[in-house]
PLY file of the C-alpha trace (Angstrom):
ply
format ascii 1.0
element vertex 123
property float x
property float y
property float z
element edge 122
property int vertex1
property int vertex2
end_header
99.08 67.77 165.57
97.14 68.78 168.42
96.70 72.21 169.21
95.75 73.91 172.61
95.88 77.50 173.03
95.76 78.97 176.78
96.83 82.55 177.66
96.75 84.60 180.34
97.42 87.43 182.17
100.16 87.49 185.02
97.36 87.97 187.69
94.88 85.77 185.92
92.13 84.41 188.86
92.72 80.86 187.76
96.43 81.00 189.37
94.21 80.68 192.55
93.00 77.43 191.81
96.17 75.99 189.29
99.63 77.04 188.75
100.84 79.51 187.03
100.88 78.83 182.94
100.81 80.11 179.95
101.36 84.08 181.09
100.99 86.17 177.78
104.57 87.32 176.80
106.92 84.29 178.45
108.16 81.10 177.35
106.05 78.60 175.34
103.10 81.37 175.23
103.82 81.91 171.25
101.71 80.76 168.50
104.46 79.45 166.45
103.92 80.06 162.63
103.99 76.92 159.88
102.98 73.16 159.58
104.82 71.17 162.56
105.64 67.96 163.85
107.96 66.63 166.72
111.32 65.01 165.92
112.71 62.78 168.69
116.84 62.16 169.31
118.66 59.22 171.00
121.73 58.86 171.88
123.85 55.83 170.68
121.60 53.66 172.86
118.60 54.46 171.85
118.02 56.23 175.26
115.89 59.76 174.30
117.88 62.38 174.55
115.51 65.45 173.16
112.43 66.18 171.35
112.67 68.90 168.75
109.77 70.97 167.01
110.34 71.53 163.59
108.66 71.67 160.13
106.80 68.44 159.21
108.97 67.89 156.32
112.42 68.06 158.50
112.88 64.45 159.47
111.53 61.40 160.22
108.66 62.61 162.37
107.54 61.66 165.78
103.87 62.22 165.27
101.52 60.07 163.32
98.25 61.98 161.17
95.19 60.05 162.55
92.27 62.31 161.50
91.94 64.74 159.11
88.71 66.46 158.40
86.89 65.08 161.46
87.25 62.10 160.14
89.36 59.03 161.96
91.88 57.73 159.24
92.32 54.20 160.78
91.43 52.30 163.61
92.57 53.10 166.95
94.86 50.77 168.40
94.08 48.57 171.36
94.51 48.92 174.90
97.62 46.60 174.75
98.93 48.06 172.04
99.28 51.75 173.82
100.46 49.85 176.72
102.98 48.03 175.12
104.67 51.11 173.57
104.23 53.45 176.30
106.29 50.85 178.26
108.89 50.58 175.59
109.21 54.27 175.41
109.44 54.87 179.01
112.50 52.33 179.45
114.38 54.72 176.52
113.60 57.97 178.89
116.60 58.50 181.22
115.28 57.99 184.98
116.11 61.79 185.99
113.02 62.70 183.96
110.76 59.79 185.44
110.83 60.92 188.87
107.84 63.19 190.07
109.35 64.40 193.31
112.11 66.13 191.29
111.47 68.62 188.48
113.86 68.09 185.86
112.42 69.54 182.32
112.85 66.75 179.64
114.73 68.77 176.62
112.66 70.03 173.76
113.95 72.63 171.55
112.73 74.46 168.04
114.40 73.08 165.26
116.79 75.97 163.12
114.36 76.11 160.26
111.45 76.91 162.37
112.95 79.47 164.50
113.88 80.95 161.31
110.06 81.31 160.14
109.57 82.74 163.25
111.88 85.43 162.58
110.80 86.41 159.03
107.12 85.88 159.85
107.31 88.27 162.73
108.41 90.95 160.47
0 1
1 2
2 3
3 4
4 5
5 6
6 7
7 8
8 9
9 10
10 11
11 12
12 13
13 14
14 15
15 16
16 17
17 18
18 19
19 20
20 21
21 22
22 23
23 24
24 25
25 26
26 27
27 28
28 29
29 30
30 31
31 32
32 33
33 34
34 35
35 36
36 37
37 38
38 39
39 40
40 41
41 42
42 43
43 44
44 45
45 46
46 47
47 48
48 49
49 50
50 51
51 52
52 53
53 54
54 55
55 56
56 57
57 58
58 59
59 60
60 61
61 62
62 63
63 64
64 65
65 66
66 67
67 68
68 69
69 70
70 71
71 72
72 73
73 74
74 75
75 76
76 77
77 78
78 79
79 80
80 81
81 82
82 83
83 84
84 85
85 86
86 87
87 88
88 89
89 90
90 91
91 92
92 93
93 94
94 95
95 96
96 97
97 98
98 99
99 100
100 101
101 102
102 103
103 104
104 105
105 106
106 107
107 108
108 109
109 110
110 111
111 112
112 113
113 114
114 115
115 116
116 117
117 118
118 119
119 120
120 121
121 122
């Protein structure tokens, strides 16, 4: 899993030159404790309906391990390849969440287990 980490404060000079992100203290700022991976639900479909962060071993899991150790575990896939299942994906994403005129915040939630280490590792 890739991790980025980005805080700031709520008057942070870079708001001048990008949008507001990351403020210490709101939504999405936490460092959220254990191993994780990203679970994906359809509906009956097969249209996405939510992504879900949980604990790797939750589910069948979204993300796939390609290095460990700095070291690349396989090949990278080709060009087409990455097309080809981008383009796949993005016919399963409902349209409302394709449009970039209108904001609407694909779903992605923390799975019960790993709002539960949360709780007991904040204490």
């Amino acid at each position: 899993m890739i991790h980025l980490q980005d805080s700031h404060d709520e008057d942070d000079r870079e708001f001048e030159k990008f949008p507001k992100h990351s403020v210490t203290g709101s939504w999405g700022s936490n460092v959220l404790a254990g191993k994780k991976q990203v679970f994906r639900r359809s509906d009956q479909e097969g249209r996405y309906t939510e992504d879900i962060i949980g604990l790797r071993d939750e589910s069948i899991a979204l993300l796939e391990l390609v290095m460990t150790d700095g070291k690349i575990l396989r090949p990278p896939p080709s060009l087409q390849a990455i097309q080809a299942k981008f383009k796949k994906s993005f016919t399963l994403l409902d349209d409302r969440y394709k449009s970039i005129e209108d904001h609407n915040a694909y779903p992605v939630k923390l799975s019960r287990r790993l709002e539960e280490l949360q709780i007991t590792s904040n204490q």
